[in-house]
SEFIZA-3560 file (N, C-alpha, C; in Angstrom, 3 decimals):
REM SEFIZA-3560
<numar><xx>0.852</xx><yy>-1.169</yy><zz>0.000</zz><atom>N</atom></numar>
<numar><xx>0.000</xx><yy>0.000</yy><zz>0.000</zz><atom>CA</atom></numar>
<numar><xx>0.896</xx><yy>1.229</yy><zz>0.000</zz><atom>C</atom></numar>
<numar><xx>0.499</xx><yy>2.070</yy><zz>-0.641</zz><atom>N</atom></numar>
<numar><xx>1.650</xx><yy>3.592</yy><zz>-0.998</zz><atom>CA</atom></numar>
<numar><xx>0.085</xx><yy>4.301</yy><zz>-0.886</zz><atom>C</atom></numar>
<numar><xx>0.560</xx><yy>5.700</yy><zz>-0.256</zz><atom>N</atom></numar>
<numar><xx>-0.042</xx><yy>6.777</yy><zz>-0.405</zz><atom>CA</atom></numar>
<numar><xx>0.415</xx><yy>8.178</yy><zz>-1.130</zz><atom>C</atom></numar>
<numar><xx>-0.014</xx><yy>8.737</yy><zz>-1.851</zz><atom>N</atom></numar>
<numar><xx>0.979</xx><yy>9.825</yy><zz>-2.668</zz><atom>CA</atom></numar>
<numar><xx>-0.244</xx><yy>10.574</yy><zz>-2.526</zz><atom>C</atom></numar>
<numar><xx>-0.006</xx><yy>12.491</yy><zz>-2.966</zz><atom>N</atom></numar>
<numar><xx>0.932</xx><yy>13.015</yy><zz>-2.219</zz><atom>CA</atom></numar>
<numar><xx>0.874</xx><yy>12.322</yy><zz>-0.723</zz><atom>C</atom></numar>
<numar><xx>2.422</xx><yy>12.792</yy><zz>0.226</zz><atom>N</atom></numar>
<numar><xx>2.054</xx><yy>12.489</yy><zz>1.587</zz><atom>CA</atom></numar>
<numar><xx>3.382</xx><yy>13.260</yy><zz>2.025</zz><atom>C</atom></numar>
<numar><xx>3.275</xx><yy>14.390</yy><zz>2.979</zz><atom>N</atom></numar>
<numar><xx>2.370</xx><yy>14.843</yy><zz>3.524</zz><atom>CA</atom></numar>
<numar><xx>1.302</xx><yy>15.479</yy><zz>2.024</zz><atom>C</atom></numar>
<numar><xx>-0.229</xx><yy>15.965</yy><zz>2.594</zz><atom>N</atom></numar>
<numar><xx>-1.020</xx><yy>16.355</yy><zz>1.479</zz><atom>CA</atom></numar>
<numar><xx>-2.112</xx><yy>16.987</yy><zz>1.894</zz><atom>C</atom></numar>
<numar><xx>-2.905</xx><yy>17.683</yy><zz>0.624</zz><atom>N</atom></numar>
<numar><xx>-4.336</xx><yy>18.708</yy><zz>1.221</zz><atom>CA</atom></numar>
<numar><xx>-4.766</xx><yy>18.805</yy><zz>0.078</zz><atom>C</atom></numar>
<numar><xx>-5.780</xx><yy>18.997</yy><zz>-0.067</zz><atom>N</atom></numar>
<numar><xx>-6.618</xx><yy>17.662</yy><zz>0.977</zz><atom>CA</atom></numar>
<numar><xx>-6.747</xx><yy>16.265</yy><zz>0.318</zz><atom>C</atom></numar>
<numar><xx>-6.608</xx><yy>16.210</yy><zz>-0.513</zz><atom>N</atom></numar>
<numar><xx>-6.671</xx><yy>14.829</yy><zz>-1.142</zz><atom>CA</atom></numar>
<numar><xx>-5.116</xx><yy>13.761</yy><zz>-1.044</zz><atom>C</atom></numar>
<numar><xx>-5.315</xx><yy>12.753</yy><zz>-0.894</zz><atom>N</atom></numar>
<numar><xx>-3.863</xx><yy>11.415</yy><zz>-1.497</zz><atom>CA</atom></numar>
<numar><xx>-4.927</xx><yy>10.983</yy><zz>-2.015</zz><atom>C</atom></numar>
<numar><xx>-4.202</xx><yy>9.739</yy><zz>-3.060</zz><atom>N</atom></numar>
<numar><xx>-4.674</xx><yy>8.715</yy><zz>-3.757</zz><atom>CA</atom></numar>
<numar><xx>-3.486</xx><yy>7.878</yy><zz>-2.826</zz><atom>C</atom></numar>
<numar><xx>-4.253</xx><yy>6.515</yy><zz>-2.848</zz><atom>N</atom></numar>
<numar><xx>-4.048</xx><yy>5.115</yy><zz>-2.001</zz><atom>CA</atom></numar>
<numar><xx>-4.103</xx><yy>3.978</yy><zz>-2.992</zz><atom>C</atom></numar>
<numar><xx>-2.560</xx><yy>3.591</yy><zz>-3.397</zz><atom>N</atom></numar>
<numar><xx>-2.372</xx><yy>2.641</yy><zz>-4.427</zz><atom>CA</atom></numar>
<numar><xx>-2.254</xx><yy>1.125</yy><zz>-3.734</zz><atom>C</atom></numar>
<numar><xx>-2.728</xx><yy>0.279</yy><zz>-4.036</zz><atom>N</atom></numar>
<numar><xx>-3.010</xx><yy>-0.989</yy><zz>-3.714</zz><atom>CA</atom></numar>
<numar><xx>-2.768</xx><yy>-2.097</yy><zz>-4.759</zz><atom>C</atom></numar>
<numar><xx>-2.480</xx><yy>-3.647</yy><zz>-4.057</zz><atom>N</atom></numar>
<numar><xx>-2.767</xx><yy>-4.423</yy><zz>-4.541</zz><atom>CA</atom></numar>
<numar><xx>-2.905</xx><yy>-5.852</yy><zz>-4.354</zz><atom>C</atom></numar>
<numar><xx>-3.956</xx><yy>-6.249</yy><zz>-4.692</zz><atom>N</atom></numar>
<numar><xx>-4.347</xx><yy>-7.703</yy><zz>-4.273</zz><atom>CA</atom></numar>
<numar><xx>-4.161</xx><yy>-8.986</yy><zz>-4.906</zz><atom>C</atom></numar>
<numar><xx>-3.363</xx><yy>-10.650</yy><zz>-4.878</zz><atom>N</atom></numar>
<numar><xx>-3.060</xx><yy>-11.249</yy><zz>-5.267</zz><atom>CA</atom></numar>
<numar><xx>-4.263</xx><yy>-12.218</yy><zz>-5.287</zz><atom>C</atom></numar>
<numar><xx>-4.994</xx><yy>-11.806</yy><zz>-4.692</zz><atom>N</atom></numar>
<numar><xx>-6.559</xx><yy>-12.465</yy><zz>-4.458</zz><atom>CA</atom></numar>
<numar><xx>-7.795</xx><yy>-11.929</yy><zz>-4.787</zz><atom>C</atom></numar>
<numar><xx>-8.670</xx><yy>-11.804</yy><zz>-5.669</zz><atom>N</atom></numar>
<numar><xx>-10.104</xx><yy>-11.253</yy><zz>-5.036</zz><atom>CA</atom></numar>
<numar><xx>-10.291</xx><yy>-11.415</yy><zz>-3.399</zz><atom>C</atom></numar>
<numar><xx>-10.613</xx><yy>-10.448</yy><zz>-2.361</zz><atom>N</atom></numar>
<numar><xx>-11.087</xx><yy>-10.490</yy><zz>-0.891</zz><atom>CA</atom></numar>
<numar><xx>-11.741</xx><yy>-9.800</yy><zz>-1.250</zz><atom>C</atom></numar>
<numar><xx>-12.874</xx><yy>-9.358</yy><zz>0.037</zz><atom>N</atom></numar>
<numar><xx>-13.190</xx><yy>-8.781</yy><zz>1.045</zz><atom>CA</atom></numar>
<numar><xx>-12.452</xx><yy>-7.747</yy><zz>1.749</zz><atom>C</atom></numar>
<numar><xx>-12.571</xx><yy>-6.588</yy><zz>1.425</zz><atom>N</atom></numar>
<numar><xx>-11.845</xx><yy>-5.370</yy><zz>1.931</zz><atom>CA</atom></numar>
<numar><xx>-12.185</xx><yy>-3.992</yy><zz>2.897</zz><atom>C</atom></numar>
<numar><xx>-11.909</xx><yy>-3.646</yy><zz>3.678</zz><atom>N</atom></numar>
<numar><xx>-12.037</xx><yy>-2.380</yy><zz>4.320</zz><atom>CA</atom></numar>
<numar><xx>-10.575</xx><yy>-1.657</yy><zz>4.372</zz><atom>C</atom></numar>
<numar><xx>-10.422</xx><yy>-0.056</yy><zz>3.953</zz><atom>N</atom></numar>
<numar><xx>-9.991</xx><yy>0.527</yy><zz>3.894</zz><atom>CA</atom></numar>
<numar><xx>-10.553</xx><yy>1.684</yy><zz>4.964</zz><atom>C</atom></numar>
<numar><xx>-9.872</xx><yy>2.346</yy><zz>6.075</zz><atom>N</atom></numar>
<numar><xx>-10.336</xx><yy>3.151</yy><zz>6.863</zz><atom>CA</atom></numar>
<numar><xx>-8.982</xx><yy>3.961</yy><zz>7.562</zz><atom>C</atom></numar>
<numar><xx>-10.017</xx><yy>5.129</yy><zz>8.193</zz><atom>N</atom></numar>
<numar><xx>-8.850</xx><yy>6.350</yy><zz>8.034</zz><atom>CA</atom></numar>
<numar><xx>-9.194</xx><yy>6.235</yy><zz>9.780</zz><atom>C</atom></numar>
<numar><xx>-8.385</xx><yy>6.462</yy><zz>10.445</zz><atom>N</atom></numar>
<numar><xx>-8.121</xx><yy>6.740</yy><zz>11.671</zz><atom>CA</atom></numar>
<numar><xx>-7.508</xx><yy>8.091</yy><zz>12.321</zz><atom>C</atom></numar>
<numar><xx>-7.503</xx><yy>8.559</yy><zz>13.645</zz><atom>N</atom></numar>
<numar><xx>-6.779</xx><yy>9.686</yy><zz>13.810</zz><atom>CA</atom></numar>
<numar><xx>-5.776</xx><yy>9.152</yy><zz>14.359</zz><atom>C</atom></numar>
<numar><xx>-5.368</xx><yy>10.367</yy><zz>15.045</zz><atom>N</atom></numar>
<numar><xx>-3.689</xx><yy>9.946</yy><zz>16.143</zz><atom>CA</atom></numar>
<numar><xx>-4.620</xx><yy>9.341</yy><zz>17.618</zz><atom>C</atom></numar>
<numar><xx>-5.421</xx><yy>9.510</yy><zz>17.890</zz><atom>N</atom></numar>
<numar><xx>-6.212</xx><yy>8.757</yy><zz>18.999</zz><atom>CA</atom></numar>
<numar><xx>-6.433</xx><yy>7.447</yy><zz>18.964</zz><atom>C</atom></numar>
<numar><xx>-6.633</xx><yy>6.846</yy><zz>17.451</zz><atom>N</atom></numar>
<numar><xx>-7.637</xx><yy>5.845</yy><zz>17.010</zz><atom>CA</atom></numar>
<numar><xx>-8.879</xx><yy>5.390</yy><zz>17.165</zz><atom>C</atom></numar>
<numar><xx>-9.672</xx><yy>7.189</yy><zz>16.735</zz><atom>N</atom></numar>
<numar><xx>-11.115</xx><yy>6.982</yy><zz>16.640</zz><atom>CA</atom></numar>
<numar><xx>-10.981</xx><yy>7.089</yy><zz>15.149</zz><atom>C</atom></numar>
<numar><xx>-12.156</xx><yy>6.192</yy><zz>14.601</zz><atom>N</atom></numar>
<numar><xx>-12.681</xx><yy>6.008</yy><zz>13.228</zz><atom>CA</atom></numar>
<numar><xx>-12.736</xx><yy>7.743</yy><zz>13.043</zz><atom>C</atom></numar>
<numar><xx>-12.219</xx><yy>8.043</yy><zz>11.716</zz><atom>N</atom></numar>
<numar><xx>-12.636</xx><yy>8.983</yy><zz>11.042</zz><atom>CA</atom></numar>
<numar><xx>-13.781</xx><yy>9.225</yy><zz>9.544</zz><atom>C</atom></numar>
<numar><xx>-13.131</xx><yy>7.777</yy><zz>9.222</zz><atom>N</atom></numar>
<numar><xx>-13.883</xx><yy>7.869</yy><zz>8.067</zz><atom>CA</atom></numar>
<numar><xx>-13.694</xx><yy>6.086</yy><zz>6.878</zz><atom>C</atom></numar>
<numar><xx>-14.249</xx><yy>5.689</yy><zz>6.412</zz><atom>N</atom></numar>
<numar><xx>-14.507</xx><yy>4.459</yy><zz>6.226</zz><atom>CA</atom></numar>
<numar><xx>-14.289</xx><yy>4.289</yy><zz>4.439</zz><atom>C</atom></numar>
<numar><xx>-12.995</xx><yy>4.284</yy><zz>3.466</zz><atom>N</atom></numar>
<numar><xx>-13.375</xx><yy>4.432</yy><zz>2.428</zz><atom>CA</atom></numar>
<numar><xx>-13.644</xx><yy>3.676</yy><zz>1.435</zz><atom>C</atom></numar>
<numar><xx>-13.777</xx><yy>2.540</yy><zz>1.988</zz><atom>N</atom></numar>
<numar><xx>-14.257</xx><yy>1.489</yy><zz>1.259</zz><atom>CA</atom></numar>
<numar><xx>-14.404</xx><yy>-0.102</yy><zz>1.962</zz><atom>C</atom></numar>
<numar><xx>-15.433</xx><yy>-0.570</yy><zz>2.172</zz><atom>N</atom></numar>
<numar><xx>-16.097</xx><yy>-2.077</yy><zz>2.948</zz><atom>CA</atom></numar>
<numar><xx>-16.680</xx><yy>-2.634</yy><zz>1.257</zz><atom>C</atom></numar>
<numar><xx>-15.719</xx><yy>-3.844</yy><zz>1.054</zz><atom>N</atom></numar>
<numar><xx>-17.030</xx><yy>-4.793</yy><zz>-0.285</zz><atom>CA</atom></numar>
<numar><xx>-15.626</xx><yy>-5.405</yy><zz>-0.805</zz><atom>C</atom></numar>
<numar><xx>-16.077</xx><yy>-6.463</yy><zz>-1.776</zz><atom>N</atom></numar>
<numar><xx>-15.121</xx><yy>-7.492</yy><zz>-2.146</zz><atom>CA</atom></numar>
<numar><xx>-14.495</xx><yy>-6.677</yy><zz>-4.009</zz><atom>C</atom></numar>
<numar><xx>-13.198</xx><yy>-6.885</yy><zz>-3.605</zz><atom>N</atom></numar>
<numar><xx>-12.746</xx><yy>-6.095</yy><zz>-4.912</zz><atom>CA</atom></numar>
<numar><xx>-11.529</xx><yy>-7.252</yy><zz>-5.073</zz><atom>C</atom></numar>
<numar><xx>-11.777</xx><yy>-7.001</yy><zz>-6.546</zz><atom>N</atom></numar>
<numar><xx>-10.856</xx><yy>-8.280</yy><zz>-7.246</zz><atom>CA</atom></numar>
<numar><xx>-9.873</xx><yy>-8.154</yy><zz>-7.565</zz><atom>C</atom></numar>
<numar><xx>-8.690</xx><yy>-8.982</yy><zz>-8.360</zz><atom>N</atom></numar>
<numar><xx>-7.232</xx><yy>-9.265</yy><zz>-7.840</zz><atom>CA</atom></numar>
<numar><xx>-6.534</xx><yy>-7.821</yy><zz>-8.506</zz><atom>C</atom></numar>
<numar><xx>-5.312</xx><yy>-7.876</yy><zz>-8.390</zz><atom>N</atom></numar>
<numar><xx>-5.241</xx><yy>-6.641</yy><zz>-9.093</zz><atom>CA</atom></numar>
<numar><xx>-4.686</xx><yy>-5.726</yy><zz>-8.249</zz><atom>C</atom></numar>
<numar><xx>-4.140</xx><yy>-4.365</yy><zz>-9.236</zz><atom>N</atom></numar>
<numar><xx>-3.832</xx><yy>-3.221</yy><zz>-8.712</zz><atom>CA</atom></numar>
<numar><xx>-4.858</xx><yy>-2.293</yy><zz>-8.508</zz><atom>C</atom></numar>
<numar><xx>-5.069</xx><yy>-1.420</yy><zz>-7.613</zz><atom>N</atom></numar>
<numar><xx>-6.298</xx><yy>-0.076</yy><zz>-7.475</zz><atom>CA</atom></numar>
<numar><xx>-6.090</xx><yy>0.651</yy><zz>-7.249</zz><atom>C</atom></numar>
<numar><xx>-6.590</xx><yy>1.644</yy><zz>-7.463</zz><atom>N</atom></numar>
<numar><xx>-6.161</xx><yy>3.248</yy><zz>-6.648</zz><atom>CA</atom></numar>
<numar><xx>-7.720</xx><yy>3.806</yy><zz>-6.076</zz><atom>C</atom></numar>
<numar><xx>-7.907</xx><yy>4.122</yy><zz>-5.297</zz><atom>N</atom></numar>
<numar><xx>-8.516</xx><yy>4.739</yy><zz>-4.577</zz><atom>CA</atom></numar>
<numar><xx>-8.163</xx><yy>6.401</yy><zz>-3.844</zz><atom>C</atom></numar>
<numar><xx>-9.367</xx><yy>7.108</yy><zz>-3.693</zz><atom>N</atom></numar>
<numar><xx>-8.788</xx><yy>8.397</yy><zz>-3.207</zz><atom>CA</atom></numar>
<numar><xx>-9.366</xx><yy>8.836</yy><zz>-1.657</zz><atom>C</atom></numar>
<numar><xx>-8.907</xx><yy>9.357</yy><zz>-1.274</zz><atom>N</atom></numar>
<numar><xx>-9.199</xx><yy>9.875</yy><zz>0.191</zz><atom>CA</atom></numar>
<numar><xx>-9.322</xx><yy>11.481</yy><zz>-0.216</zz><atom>C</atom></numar>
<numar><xx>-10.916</xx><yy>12.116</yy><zz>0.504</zz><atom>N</atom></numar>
<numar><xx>-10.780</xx><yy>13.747</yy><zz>0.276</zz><atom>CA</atom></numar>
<numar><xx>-11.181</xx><yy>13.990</yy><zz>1.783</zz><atom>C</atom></numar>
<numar><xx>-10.176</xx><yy>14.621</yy><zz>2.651</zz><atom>N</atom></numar>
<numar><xx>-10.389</xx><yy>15.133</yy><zz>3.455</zz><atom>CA</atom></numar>
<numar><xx>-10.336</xx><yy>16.559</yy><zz>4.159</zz><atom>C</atom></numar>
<numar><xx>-11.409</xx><yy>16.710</yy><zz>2.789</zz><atom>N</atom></numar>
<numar><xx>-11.826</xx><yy>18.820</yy><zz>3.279</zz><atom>CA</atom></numar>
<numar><xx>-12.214</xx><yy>18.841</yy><zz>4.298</zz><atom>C</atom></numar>
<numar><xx>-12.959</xx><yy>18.292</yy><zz>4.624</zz><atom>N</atom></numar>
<numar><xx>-13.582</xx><yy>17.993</yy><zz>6.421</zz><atom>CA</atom></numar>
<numar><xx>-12.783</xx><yy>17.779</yy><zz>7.897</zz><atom>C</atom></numar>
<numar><xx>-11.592</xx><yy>17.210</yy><zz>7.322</zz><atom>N</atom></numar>
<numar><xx>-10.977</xx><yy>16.997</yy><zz>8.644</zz><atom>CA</atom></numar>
<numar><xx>-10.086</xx><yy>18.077</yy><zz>8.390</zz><atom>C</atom></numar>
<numar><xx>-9.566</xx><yy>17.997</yy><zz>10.115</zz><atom>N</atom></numar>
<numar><xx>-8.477</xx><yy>19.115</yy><zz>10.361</zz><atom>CA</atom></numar>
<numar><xx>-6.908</xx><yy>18.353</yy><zz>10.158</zz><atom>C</atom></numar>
<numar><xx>-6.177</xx><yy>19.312</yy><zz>10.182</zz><atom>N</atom></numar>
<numar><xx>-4.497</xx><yy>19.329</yy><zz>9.942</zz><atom>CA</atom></numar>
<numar><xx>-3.964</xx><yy>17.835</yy><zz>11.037</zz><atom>C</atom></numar>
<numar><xx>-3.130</xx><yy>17.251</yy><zz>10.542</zz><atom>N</atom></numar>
<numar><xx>-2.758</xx><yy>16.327</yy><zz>11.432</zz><atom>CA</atom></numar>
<numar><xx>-1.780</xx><yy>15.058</yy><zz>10.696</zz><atom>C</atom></numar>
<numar><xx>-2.272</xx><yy>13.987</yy><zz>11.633</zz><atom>N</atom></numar>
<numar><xx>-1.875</xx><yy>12.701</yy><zz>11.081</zz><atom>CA</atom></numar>
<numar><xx>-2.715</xx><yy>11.963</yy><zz>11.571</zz><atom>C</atom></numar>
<numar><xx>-2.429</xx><yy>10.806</yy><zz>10.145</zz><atom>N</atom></numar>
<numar><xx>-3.776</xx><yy>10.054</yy><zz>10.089</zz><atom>CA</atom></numar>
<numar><xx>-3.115</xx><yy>8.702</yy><zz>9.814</zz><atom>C</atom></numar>
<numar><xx>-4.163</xx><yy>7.604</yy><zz>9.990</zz><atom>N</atom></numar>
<numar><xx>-3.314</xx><yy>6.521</yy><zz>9.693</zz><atom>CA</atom></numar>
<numar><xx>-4.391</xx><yy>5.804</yy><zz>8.497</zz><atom>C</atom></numar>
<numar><xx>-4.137</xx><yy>5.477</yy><zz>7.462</zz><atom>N</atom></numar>
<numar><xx>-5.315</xx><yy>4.953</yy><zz>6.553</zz><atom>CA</atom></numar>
<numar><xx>-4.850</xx><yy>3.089</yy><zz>6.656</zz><atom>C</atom></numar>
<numar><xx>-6.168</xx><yy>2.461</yy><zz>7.342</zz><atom>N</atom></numar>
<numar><xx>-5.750</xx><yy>1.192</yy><zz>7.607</zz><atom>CA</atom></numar>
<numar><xx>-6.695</xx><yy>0.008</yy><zz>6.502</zz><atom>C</atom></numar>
<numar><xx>-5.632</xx><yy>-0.504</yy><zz>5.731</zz><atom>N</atom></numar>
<numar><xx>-6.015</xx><yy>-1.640</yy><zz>4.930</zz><atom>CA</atom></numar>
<numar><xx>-6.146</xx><yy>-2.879</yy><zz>5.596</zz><atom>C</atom></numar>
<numar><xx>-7.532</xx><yy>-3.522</yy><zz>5.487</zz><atom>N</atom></numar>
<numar><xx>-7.649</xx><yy>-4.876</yy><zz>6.189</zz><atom>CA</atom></numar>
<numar><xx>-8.233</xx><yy>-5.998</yy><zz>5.340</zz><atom>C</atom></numar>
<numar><xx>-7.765</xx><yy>-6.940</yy><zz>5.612</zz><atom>N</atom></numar>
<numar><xx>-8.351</xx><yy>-7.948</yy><zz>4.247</zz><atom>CA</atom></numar>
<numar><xx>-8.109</xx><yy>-9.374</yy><zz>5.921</zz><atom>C</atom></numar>
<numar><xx>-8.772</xx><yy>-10.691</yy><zz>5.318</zz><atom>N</atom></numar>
<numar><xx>-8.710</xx><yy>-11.375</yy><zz>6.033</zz><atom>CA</atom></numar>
<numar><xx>-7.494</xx><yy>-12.155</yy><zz>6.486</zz><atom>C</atom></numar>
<numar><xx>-6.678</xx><yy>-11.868</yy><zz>5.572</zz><atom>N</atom></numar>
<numar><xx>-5.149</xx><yy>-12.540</yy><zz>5.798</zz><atom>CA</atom></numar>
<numar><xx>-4.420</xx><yy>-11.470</yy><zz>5.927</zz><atom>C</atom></numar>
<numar><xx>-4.436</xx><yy>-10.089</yy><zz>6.081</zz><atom>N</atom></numar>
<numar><xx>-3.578</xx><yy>-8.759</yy><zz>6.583</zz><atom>CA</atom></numar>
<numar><xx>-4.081</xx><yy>-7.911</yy><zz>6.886</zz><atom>C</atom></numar>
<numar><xx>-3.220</xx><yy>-7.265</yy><zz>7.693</zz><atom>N</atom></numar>
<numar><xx>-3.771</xx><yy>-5.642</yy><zz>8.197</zz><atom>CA</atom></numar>
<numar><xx>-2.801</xx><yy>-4.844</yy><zz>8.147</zz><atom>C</atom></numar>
<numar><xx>-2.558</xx><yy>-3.626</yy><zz>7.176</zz><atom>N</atom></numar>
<numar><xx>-1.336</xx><yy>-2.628</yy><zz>6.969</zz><atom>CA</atom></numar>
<numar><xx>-1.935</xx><yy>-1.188</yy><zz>6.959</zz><atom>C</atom></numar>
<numar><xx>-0.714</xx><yy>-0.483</yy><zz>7.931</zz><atom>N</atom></numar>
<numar><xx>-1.329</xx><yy>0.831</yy><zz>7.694</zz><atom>CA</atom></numar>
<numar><xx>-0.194</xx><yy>1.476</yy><zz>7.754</zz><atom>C</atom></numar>
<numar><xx>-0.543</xx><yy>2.787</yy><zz>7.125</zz><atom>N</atom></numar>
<numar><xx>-0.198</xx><yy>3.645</yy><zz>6.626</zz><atom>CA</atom></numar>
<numar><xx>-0.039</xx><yy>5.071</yy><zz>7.357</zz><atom>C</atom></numar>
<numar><xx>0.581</xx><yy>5.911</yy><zz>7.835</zz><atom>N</atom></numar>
<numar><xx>0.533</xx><yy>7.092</yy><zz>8.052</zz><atom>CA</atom></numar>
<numar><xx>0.783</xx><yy>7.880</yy><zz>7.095</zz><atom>C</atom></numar>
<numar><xx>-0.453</xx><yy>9.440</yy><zz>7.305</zz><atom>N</atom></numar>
<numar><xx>-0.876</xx><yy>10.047</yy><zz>6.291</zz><atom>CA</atom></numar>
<numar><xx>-0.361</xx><yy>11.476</yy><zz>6.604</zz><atom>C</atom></numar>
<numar><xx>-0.040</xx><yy>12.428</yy><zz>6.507</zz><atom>N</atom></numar>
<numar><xx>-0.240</xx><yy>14.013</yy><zz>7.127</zz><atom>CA</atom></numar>
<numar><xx>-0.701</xx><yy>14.779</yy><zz>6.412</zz><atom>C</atom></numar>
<numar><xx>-1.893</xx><yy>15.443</yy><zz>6.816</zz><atom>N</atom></numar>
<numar><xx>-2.374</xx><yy>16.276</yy><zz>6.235</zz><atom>CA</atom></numar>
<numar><xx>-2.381</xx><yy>17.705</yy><zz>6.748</zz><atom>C</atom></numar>
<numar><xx>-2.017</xx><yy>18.760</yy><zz>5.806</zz><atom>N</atom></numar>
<numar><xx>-1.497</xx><yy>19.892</yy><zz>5.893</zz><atom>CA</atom></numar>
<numar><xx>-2.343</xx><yy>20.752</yy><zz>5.431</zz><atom>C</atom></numar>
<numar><xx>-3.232</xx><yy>22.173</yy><zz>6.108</zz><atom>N</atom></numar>
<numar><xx>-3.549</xx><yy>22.642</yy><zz>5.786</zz><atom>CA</atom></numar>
<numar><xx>-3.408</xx><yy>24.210</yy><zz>6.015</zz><atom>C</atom></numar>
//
């Protein structure tokens, strides 16, 4: 999993890839680890993806965007600069 830009405002794109069709959740966390925001729950097939994160809504910080599938869990720290 790569995130580009990073640090960024307000948007990264979140490059991925799966050797399997799964079952996926992608989710953004704060520096606390309360849920911020949820950007994708559903089964996506094998392959490379990109996905985007827009966070006009949240404030300046760091974030952790956490990829979970049933055989891994990787995350990512994000900073967003505004």
């Amino acid at each position: 999993m790569f995130a580009y830009p990073n640090p960024f405002n307000p948007q990264t794109s979140i490059l991925y890839g799966l050797s399997t069709a799964a079952e996926l959740d992608i989710k953004v966390y704060d520096i606390t680890g309360s849920l911020v925001e949820t950007i994708f729950s559903g089964l996506k097939d094998s392959g490379y993806h990109e996905i985007s994160w827009d966070a006009s809504n949240a404030t300046s910080g760091i974030y952790f965007i956490q990829f979970r599938t049933i055989n891994q869990i990787l995350n990512k720290k994000v900073v967003l600069i505004k």
